[in-house]
Backbone as JSON, one array per atom type, in Angstrom:
{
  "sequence": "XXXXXXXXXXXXXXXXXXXXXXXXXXXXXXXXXXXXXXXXXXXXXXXXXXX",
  "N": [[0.55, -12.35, -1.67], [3.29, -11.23, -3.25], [5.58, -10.31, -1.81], [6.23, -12.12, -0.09], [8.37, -12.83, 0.74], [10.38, -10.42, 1.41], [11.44, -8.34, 3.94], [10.88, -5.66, 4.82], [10.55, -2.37, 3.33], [12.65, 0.1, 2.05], [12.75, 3.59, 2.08], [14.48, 5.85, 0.17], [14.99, 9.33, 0.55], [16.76, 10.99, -0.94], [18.64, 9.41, -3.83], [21.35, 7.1, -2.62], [22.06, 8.65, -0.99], [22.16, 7.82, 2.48], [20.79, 9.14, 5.1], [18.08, 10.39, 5.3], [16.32, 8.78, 5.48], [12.92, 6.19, 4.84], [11.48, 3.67, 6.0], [9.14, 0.97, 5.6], [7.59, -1.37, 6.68], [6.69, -4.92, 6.2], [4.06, -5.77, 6.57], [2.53, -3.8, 7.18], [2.78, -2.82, 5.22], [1.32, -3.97, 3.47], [-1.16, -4.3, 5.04], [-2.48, -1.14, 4.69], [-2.44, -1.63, 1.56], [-4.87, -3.68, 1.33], [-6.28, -1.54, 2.4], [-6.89, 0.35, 0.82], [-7.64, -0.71, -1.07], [-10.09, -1.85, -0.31], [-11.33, 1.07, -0.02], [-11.87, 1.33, -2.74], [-13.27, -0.7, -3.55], [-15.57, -0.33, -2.41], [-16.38, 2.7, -3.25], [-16.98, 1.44, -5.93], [-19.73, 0.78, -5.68], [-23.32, -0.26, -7.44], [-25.32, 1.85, -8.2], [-28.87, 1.53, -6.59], [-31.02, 2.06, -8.71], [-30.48, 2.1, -11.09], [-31.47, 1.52, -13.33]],
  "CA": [[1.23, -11.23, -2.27], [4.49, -11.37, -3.78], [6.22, -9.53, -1.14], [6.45, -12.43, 1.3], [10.06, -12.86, 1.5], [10.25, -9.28, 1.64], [10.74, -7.59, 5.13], [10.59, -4.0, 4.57], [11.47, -1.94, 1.82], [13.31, 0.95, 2.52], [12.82, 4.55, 0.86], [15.0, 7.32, 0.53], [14.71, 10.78, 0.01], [17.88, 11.17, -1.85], [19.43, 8.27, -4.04], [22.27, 6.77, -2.69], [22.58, 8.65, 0.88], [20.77, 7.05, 4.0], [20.67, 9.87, 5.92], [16.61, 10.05, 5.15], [15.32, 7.46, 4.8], [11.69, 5.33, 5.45], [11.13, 2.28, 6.36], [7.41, 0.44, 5.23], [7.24, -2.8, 7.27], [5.53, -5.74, 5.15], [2.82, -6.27, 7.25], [2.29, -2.05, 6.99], [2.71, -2.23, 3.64], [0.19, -5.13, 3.01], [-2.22, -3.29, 5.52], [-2.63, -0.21, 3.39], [-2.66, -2.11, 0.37], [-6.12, -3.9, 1.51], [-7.19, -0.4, 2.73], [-6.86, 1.17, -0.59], [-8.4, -1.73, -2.17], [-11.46, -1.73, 0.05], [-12.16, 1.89, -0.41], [-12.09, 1.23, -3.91], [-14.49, -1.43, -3.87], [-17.1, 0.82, -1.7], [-16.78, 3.33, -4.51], [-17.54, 1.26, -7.25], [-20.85, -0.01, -5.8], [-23.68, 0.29, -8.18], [-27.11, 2.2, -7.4], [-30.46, 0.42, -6.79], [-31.9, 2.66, -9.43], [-29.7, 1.97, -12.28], [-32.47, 1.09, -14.47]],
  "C": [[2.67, -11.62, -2.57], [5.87, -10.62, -3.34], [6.95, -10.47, 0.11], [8.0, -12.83, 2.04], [10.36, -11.84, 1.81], [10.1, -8.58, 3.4], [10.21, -6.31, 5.58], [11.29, -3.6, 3.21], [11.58, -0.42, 2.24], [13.19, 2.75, 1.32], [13.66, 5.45, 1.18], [15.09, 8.23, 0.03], [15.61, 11.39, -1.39], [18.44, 10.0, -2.56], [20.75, 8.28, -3.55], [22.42, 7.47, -1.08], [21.05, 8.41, 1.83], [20.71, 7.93, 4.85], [18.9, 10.32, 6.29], [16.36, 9.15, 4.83], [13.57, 6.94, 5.45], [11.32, 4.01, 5.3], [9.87, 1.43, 6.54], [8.0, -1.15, 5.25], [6.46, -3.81, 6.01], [4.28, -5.33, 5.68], [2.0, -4.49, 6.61], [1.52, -2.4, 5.68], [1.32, -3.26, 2.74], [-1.22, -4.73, 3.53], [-2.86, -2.05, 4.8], [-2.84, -0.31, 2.24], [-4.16, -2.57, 0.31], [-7.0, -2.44, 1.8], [-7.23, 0.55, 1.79], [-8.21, 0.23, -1.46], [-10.08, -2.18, -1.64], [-12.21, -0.29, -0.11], [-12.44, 2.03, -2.11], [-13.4, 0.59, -4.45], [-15.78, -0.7, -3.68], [-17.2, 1.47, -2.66], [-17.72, 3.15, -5.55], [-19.08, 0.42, -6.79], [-22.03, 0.63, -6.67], [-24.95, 0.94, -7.32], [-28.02, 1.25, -7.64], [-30.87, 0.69, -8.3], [-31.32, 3.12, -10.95], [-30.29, 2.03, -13.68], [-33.5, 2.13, -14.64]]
}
């Protein structure tokens, strides 16, 4: 992934003040990314009975 220098990436509620903010770890953020991308796959499986 193209994140790996990347240690977190930081969000905040408001631009410009840190008073909210959230904080998505790589690892997190790479975790969730596969778990999106596997229920995706499950989705698209086809039926037996296609034909």
């Amino acid at each position: 992934m193209a994140l790996e220098p990347v240690d977190s990436i930081l969000f905040l509620e408001t631009p410009g003040k840190t008073t909210h903010t959230y904080e998505l770890r790589r690892a997190d953020f790479q975790k969730r990314i596969q778990q999106q991308l596997k229920k995706q796959r499950s989705l698209k499986t086809i039926p037996p009975n296609i034909a």
